[in-house]
C-alpha positions in Angstrom: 9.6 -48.1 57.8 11.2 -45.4 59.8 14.5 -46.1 59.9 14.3 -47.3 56.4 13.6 -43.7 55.0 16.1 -42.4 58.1 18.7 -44.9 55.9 17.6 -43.5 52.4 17.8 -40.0 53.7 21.0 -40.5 54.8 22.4 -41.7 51.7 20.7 -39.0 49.6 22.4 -36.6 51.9 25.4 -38.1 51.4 25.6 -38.4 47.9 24.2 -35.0 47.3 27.3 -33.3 49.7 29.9 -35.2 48.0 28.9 -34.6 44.6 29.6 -30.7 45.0 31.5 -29.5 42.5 35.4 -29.1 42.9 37.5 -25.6 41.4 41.3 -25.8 41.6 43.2 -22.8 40.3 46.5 -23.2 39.0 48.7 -20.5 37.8 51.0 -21.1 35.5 54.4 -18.8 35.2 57.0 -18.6 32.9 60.0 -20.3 35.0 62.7 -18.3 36.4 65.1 -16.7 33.5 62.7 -16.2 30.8 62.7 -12.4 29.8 58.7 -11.5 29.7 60.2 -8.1 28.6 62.3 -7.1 25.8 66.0 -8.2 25.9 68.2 -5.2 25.4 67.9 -2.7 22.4 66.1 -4.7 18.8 68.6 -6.0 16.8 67.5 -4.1 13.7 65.6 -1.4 12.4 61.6 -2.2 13.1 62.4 -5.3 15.4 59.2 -6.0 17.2 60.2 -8.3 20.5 57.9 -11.6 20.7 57.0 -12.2 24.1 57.4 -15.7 25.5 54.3 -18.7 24.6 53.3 -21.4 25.7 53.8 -25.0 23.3 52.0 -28.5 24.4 54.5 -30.4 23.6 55.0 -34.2 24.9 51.6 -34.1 26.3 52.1 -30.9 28.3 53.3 -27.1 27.9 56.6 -25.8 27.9 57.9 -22.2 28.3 59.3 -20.6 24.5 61.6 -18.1 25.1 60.8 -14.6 23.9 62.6 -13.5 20.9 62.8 -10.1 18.6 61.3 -10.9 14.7 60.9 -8.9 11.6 57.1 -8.0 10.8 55.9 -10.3 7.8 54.7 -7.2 6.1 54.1 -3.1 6.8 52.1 -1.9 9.4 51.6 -5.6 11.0 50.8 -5.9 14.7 52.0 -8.5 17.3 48.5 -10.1 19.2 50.2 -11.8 22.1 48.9 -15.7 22.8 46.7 -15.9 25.5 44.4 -18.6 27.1 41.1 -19.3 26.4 38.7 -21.3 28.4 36.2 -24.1 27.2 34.1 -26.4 28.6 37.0 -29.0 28.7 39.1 -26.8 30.0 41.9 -23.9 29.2 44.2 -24.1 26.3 46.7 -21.6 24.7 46.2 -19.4 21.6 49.4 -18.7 20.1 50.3 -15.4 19.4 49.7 -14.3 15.8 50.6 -11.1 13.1 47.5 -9.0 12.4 
């Protein structure tokens, strides 16, 4: 009887240490040659400069180049895409006009 709850202890033991939960961190960067900052002097008058983003594309993301854009209408603000976590994981918000 001993060594049969010595066995079942064992086990428990086991399967309780390997069900510990894993983390892994990964950071994603834009690759080398994308401007995060704005390229050179705007274009035009009230040139805003969009950042670069993030697109899943293909089943994954891919780096957009940043870009200068004309606000949609007066007194609009750039909110800059970010990520946002869930319980399945992180995905990106694209940036947006306000």
């Amino acid at each position: 009887m001993k060594i049969k709850l010595s066995v079942v202890a064992i086990v428990f033991m086991l399967a309780a240490s390997s069900s510990e939960a894993q983390h892994v961190r990964v950071r994603l960067n834009f690759p080398a040659g994308v401007h995060t900052r704005a390229v050179g002097r705007a274009p035009f008058s009230g040139a805003i400069w969009i950042g670069p983003e993030w697109q899943w594309r293909g089943g994954r993301y891919v780096s957009v180049p940043g870009y200068w854009a004309r606000p949609g209408r007066s007194g609009a603000v750039w909110v800059p895409g970010h990520w946002k976590y869930s319980r399945r994981g992180y995905r990106w918000v694209p940036g947006r006009w306000r």
